[in-house]
VOTOR-251166 format. One record per residue (C-alpha): residue in three letters; x, y, z. Coordinates in steps of 0.02 Angstrom, whole numbers, plus 50000, padded with zeros to 5 digits. Layout:
ALAXYZ/...
***
This chain:
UNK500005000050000/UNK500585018549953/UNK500935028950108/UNK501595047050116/UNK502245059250241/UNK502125076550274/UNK502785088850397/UNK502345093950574/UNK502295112650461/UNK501275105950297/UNK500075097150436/UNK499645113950521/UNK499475122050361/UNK498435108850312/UNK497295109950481/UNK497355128350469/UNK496435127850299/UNK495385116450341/UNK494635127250485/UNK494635142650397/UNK493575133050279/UNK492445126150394/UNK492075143050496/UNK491785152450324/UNK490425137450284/UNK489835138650447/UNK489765158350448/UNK488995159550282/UNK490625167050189/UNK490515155050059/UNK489185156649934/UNK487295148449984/UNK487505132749882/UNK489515129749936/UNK489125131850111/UNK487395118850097/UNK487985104950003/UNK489645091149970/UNK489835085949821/UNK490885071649815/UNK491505064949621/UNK489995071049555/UNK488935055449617/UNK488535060249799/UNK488095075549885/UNK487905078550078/UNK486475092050135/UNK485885095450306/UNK484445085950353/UNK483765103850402/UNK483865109550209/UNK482525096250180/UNK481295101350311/UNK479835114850301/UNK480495130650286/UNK480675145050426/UNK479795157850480/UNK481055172150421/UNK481535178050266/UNK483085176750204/UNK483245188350033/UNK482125201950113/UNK482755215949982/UNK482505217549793/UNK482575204549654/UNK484425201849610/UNK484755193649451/UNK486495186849361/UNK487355200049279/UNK487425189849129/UNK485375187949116/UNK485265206949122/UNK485615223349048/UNK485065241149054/UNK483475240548992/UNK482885224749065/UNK481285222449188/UNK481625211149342/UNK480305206349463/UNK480325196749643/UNK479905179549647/UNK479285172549808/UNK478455157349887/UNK476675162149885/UNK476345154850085/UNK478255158050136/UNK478955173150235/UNK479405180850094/UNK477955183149999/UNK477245201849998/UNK476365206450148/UNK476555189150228/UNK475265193050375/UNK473905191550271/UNK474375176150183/UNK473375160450249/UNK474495144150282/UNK474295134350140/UNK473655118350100/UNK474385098250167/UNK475425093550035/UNK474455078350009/UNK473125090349954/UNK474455098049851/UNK474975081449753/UNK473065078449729/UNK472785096649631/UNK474365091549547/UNK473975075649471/UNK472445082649382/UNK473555098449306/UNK474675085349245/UNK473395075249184/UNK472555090149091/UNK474155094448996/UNK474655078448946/UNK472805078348879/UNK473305093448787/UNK474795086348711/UNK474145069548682/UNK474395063448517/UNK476215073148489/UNK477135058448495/UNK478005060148293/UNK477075079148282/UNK478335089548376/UNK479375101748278/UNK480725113848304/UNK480495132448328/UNK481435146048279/UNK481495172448408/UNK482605215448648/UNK482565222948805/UNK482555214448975/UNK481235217949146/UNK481555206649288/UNK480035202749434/UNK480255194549589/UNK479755179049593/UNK478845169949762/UNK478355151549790/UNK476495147049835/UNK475185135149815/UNK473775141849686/UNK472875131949534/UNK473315118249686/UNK475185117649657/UNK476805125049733/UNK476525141149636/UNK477585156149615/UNK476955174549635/UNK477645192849582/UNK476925208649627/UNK476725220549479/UNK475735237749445/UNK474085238349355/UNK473285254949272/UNK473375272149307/UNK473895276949459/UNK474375259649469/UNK473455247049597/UNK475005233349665/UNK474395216849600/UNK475065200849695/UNK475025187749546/UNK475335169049482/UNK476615164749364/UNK475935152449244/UNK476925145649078/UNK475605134249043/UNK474345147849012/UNK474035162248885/UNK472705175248962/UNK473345187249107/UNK471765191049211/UNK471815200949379/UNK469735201249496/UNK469105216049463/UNK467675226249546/UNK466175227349571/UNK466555212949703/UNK465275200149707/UNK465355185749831/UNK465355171549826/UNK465705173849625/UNK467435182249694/UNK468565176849846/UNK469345186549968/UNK471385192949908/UNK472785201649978/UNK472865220149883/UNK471395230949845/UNK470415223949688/UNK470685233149525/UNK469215244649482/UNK469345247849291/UNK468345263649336/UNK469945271849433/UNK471015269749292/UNK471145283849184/UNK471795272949051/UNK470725258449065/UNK469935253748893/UNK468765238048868/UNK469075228348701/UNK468035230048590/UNK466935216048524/UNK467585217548330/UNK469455221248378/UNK470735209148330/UNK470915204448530/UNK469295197248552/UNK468905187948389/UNK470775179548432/UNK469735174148607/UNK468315165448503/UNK469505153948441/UNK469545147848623/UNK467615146948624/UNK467485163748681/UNK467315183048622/UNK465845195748595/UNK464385191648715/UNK463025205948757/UNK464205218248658/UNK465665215748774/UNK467225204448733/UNK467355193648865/UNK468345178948897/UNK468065162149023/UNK469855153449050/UNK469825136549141/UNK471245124749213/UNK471785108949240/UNK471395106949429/UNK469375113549392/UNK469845129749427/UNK469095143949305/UNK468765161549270/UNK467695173749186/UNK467435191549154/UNK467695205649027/UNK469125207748910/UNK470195224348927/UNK471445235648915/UNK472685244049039/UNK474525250649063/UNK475565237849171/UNK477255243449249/UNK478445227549295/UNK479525237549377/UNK480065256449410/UNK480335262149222/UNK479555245049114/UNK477655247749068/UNK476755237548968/UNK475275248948854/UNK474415244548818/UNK474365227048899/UNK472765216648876/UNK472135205849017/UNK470395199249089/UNK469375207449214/UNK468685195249317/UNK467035196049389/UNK466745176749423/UNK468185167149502/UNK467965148549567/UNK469355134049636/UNK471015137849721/UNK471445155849687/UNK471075162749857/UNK472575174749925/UNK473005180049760/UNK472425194149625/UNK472485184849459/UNK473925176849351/UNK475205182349228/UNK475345170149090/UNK476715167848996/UNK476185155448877/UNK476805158048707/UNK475255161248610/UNK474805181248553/UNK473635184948743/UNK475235182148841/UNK476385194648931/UNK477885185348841/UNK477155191048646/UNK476205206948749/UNK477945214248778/UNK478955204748644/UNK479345223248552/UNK480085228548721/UNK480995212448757/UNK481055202348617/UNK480215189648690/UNK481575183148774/UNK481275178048959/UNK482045168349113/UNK481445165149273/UNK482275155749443/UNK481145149049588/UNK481795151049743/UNK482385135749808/UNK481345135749977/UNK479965147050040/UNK481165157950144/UNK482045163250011/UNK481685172849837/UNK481985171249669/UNK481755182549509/UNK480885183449330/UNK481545194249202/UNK480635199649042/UNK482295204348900/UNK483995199748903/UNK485585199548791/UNK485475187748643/UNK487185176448722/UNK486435161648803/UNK488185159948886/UNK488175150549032/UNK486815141448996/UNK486545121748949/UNK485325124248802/UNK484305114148723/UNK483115116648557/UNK481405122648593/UNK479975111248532/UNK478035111748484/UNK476655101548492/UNK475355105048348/UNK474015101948443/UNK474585113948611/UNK475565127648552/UNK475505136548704/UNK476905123648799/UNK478755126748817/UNK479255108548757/UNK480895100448754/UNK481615081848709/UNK482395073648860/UNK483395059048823/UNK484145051748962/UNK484295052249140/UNK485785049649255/UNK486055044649456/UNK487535045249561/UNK488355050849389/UNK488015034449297/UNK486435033849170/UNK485205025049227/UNK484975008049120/UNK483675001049024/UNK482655015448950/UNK482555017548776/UNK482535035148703/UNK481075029448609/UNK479885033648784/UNK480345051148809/UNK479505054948610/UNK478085062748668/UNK479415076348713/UNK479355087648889/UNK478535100548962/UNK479205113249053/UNK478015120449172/UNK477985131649321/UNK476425126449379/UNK476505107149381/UNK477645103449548/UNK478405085449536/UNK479145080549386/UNK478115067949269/UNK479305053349176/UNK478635039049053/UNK478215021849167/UNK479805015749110/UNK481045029649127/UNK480125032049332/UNK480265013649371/UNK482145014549323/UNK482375029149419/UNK481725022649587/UNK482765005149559/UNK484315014549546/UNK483745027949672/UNK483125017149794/UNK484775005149790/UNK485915023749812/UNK485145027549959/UNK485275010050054/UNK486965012450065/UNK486565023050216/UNK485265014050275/UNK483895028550305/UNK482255023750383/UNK480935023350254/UNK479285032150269/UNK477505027950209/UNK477185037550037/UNK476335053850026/UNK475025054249894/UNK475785051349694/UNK477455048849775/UNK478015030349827/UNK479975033849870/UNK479865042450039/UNK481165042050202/UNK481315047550365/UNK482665059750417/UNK482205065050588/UNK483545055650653/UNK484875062350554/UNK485825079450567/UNK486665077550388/UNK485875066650243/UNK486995060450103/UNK485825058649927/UNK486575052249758/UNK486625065449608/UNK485375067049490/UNK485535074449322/UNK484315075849177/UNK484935074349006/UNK484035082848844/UNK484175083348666/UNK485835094548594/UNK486985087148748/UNK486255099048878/UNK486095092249051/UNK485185099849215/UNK486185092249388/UNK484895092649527/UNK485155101349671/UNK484365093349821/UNK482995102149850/UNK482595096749664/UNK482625080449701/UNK481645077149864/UNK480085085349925/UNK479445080450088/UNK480615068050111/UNK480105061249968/UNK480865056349771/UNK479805069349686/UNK479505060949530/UNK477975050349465/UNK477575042849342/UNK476455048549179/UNK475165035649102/UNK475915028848967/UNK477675028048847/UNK477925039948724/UNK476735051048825/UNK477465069948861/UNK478285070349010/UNK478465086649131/UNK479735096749192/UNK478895102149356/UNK479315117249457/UNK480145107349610/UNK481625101049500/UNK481755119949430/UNK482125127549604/UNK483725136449617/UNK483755135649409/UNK483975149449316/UNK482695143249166/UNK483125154448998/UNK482035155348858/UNK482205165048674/UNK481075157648561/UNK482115145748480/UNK482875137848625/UNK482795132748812/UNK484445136648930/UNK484655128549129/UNK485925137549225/UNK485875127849391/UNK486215137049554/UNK485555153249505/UNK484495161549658/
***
């Protein structure tokens, strides 16, 4: 056996390092993700059991939305993004708890089942697609439409009414409850509602504008003389009311006019605690197209990776996707409004996980904010688990009954530090997405399930985003992990 030897000098040099490096860990010198994880030849990586927990009761980015240098530039609009029930969201106090994360999965399942309704019969149908100034939001997690949902507070009409809404790729019409306020047609929120008749540049769209007969294709339009417009979602959640106008400010010095949302005056599911939703599907109602003469239509967004801290979206940035793992951006014929992408692989503990044919991930993959675990083909899933499940016996943790949709669950409570093999997501072009931890449990739990079928689409849900700056520019998708 090889042996060396060092000096009693190298071996206090050595030691003295060594501390240094553990006090700036434990004081918080090193950056957030250096200081919370151990990553050991890219196959391991040791967390605090306390990372995996619910979050605190403090928040820990309490100032403005800070974005990488690279995602911005001077004329770019960047928002806050916050857990909607976590101590950062805006005006906390008047946020209800949110719902058992059983009740979560539940709401979950049937958003996941509505879009891979949507995108149902892609399989051999997807296609390539080919896009200047940036706005970044905050960004905030939360729980609406059912899911872990993220919120940003923007500025509606003139003078502008603060708006507390949910960010939602998977959608194209921006809508925000409006007076008169009609119980129980409406539910209670957190800022005053938005009363078209205080805005001195409120306009309602008119019934033969362009606007409106683009709604009938969606079954709705001109009813009684006013364009209106009824938007429902995957969970059973829906809304109605009357199509307008307005001026929308992102952020000090990045309006939107005129900016075209609904006016809701009929509101029913599991939107309480919010004002409406910003959707930035890619269809011609969305913010995204909305502003794409301001920003080119170029976008990113990072979810915070817990509730006590924030994370950002930005409308605009510079052309470069340096930095960034990209991957071509895909679309289904038959659901345009999806962000879809071609995984083709998966890895664990960096090895790829055997036995799953690229032919099951055909259907392609949706990348959605609002869907929370991520959805894989039967096959791809029951690999996954196998090779997951056989990682983590190595240590021997405790396992724990499942929680709803997921079947892979353990039990830290015993543990101070928990030791979790890589994961890493592979897509079409060579890009690849590494998992931080919290995008690989939730709960305790593998958050992962499985879709219905092969060759189905599979989704890219929100909890495997977290910490991921998420870039895209109409021809392409970019993952920069580690971003917020």
């Amino acid at each position: 056996m090889a042996a060396f030897v060092v000096s009693p000098s190298q071996l206090h040099r050595v030691l003295l390092l060594s501390w240094l490096l553990f006090a700036a860990g434990a004081l918080g010198f090193l950056p957030r993700h250096v200081a919370a994880a151990r990553v050991g030849a890219g196959s391991y990586v040791t967390v605090s059991a306390a990372s995996l927990a619910a979050s605190g009761t403090t928040c820990d980015d309490p100032g403005p939305a800070i974005a990488p240098r690279q995602l911005i530039n001077g004329t770019s609009a960047v928002l806050r993004l916050a857990h909607r029930h976590g101590p950062c969201a805006p005006s906390r106090s008047s946020v209800q708890p949110g719902p058992p994360f059983a009740d979560v999965l539940r709401a979950d399942q049937r958003r996941a089942e509505y879009i891979q309704r949507r995108v149902s019969g892609a399989r051999g149908n997807l296609k390539l697609t080919a896009s200047s100034r940036p706005a970044t939001v905050p960004a905030t997690m939360g729980y609406s439409i059912g899911t872990l949902q993220y919120v940003v507070t923007v500025s509606l009409g003139t003078p502008g009414v603060p708006q507390t809404v949910e960010l939602d790729t998977g959608s194209d019409v921006s809508w925000v409850q409006c007076k008169p306020y009609a119980p129980p047609a409406c539910y209670s929120q957190k800022d005053p509602l938005f009363d078209p008749a205080g805005s001195s540049t409120y306009s309602a769209v008119p019934c033969a504008a362009d606007a409106c007969l683009e709604l009938e294709i969606f079954g709705e339009g001109c009813s009684s003389s006013q364009c209106r417009y009824v938007v429902s979602y995957g969970d059973g959640s829906n809304t109605t009311g009357v199509y307008g106008s307005d001026t929308l400010t992102l952020s000090p010095g990045n309006t939107v006019q005129p900016f075209l949302f609904g006016c809701g005056y009929a509101q029913t599911g599991l939107f309480a605690g919010i004002d409406g939703l910003l959707a930035l599907g890619r269809q011609s109602m969305s913010l995204k197209s909305q502003a794409s003469s301001a920003y080119g239509g170029v976008f990113s967004y990072c979810l915070p990776p817990k509730e006590t801290s924030t994370g950002y979206l930005t409308l605009g940035a510079p052309i470069s996707a340096a930095g960034f793992a990209t991957t071509a951006l895909l679309t289904a014929w038959n659901a345009p409004t999806f962000y879809m992408v071609m995984l083709t692989g998966i890895s664990v503990g960096g090895q790829a996980v055997g036995g799953v044919p690229t032919s099951v991930f055909a259907g392609g993959t949706v990348v959605d904010t609002g869907t929370v675990v991520t959805r894989l083909p039967p096959t791809a899933y029951a690999a996954l688990r196998s090779t997951f499940r056989t990682a983590m016996a190595r240590y021997g943790y405790p396992s724990a009954p499942p929680i709803g949709i997921l079947d892979t669950c353990y039990d830290f409570s015993r543990y101070d530090a928990v030791t979790l093999p890589t994961v890493a997501l592979a897509f079409g072009g060579g890009a690849t997405l590494a998992l931080e931890a919290p995008g690989i449990l939730s709960s305790g739990c593998l958050a992962f399930a499985p879709n219905a079928g092969d060759g189905d689409a599979a989704i890219l849900g929100n909890v495997q985003q977290r910490s991921v700056a998420v870039r895209f520019d109409g021809s392409s998708v970019g993952f920069m992990p580690g971003a917020c």
